[in-house]
N, C-alpha and C positions, 0 to 999 in steps of 0.2 A: 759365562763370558760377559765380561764388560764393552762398554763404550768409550769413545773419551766424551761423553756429554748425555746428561739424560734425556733419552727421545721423548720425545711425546706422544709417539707411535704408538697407541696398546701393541701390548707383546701378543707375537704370532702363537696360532696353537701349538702342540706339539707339534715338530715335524718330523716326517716316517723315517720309520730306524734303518741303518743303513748296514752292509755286511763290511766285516773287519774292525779293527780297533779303533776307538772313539780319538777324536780330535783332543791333547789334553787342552789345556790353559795355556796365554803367553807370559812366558817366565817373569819373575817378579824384579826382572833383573835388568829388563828392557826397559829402555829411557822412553822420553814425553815423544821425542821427535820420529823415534820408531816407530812406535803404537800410530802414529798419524796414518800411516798406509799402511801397518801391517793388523789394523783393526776393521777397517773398511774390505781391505781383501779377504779377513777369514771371513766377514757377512756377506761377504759376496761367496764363499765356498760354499758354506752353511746354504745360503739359497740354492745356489745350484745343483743343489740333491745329485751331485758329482760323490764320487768316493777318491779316497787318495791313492789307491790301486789307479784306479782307472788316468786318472789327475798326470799319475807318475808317468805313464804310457804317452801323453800327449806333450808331456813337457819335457821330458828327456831326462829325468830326476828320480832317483831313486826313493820308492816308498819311504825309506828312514829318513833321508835326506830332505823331502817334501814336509813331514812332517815337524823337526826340525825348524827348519824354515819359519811355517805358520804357526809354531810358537817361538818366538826368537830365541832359541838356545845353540843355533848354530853361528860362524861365523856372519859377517854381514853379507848379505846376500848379493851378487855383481845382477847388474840391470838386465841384460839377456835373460835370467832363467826369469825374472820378476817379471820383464815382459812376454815369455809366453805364458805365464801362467795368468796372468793379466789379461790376454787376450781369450784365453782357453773360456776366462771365466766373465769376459765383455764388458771389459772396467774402463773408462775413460784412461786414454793413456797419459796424454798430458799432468793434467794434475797429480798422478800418482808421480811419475817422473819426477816431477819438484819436492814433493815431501821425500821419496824414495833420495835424491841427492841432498837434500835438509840433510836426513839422517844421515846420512855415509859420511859427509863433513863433522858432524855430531862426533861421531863415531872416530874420528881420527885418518878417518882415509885420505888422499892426499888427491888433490885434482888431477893427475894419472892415475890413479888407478880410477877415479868415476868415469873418465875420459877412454880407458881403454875395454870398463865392462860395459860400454855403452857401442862399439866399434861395428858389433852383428847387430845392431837394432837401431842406428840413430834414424831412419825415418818416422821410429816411434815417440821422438822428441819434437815431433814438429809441433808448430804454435798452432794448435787446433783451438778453434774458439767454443768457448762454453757454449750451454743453450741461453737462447734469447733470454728469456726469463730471467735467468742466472746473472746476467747478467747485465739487465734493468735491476733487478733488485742489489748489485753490489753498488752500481752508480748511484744507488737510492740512500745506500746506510754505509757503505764506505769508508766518509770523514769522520761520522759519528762513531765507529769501530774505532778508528785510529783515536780519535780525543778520549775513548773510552781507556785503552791502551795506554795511552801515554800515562795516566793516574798509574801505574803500577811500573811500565817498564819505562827501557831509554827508547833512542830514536831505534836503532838498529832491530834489538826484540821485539818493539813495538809493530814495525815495518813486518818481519818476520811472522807476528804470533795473526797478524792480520790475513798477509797473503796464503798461510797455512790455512786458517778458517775458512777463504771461498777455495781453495783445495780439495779441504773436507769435505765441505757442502759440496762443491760437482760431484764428488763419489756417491755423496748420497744424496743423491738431486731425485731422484724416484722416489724414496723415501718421505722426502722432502717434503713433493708434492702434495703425498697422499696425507700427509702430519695433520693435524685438526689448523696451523698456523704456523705459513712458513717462516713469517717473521721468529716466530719463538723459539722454531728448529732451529735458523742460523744461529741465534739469540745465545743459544746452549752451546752450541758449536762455540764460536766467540770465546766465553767464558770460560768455556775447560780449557779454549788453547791458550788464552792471556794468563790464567791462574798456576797452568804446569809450567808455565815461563818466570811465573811471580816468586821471588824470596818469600818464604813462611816464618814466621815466629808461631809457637805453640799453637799450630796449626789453621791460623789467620794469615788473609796476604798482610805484606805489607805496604803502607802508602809512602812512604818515606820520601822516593822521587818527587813527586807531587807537590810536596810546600816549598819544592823550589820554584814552580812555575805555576802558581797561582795569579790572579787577577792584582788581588792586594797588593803581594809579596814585590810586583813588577812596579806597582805604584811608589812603592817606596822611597824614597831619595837618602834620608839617614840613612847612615849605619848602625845607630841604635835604634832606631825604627825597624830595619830592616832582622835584625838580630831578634828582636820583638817579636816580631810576626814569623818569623821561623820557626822559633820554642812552641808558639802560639798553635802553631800550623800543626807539627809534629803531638801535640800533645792530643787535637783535635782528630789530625789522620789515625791515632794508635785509638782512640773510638769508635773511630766509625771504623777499623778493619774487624770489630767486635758484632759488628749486626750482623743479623742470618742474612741469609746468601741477597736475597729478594730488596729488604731493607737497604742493601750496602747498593747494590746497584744501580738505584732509585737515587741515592744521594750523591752517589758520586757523579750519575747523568745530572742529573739537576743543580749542585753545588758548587761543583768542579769545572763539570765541564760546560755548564751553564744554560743548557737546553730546558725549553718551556715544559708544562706539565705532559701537552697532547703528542708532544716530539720522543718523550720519553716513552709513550703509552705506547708509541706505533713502533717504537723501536725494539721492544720488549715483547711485543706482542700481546700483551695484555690490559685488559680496560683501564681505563681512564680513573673509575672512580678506588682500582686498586691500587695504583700509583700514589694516589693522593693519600690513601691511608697507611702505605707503606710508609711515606712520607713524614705522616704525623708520630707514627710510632717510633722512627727515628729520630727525628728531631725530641721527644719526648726523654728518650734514651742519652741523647746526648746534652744536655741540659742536666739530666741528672750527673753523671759520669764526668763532667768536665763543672760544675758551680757546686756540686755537691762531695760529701765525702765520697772516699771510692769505694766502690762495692765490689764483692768478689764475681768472678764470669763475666758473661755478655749480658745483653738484652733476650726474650722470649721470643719465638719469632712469632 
């Protein structure tokens, strides 16, 4: 079983074998916006040393159909059965709600039908607020998510792969907690939801958006100036989507979107002086690949 972000949790030990047929995998076939709540729910099953016999009994679902479900090879799921099994298994209702309707729009469903599998359950849509915590710590990195965002997507995605991240994170807010750094936990959250939102080329995001709304780019006044620092921009972003995961992050926080070293550190959740050496290895990398001939692959991470 996958994530959509690496935790930083050490992985639990074995947990006790249970009676009936194993949970398989969620199909390879299920989009970014599904896996958002139907990832958190199978760890929420998995914990709860529930079986899907028993699961079925309480939720009104038939064992095939259950299972099904918690791998997405059935049709899209209407919000009723979603919330009781939600409940069954004591998941924050709200933010499942929102990623749960993300997807269904994803998916092609039509605002009646969200609207009408929602008809036995909408007290479960209520604006329930997050925990304290959660919500100091979104008011804390928030704008920095978004300027992080914006380097990859538009306004709409952007907006989108944001409110989906503190989503994610209330589901796994317990989690969270317990992570060596929560900062690094949302950190990774973040990243895998902006990155399954991001266009790829030969398996790099792309920066492309980006050298339109630069610093420089805005200073501009020519149109040949301006046409300049575009090329300029674009030749610069197709390198740096070349650095390992760690490197690219660093630069785009610091370059882009213009945040100081110690802003980076706490955003990232990690020390100070490995920022800085992220840093230098990037910039090292990009110096060569942009003044030098070109060389085949990326940088080393």
């Amino acid at each position: 079983m996958t994530t959509p972000f690496e935790s930083p949790v050490p992985a639990p030990g074995p947990a006790q074998a249970r009676p009936g047929c194993k949970l398989g995998p969620i199909a390879d076939c299920v989009g970014s916006s599904h896996r958002a709540w139907l990832e958190p729910m199978r760890e929420s099953y998995f914990a709860s040393g529930r079986t899907l016999s028993h699961l079925s009994g309480r939720v009104l679902l038939a064992k095939s159909k259950l299972s099904e479900l918690l791998r997405g090879v059935a049709l899209y799921p209407r919000w009723e059965v979603i919330h009781r099994l939600s409940t069954e298994l004591n998941m924050p209702t709200w933010p499942l709600y929102r990623l749960w309707r993300q997807a269904a729009l994803d998916a092609q469903k039509t605002r009646e039908w969200i609207d009408r599998s929602t008809e036995k359950a909408t007290l479960a849509t209520a604006n329930l607020k997050p925990p304290l915590e959660h919500g100091a710590l979104r008011q804390m990195v928030e704008m920095d998510y978004l300027r992080y965002a914006q380097v990859f997507l538009f306004d709409d995605p952007r907006d989108a792969a944001v409110a989906d991240t503190f989503d994610i994170l209330w589901l796994y807010w317990n989690e969270a907690l317990a992570s060596p750094d929560i900062r690094r936990y949302a950190w990774n959250i973040l990243r895998a939801t902006v990155m399954s939102k991001t266009p790829h080329m030969d398996g790099r995001p792309e920066l492309g958006p980006a050298a339109f709304d630069t610093v420089a780019l805005r200073s501009r006044t020519s149109d040949t100036d301006r046409m300049a620092q575009v090329a300029e921009s674009l030749e610069l972003f197709k390198a740096i989507s070349k650095l390992p995961d760690a490197q690219l992050d660093v630069m785009v926080l610091r370059h882009l979107c213009g945040l100081p070293p110690a802003r980076v550190s706490a955003l990232l959740g990690v020390p100070l002086a490995a920022v800085l050496s992220d840093e230098r290895h990037a910039v090292r990398y990009l110096e060569r690949a942009i003044y030098l001939p070109p060389e085949t692959g990326g940088p080393t991470p």
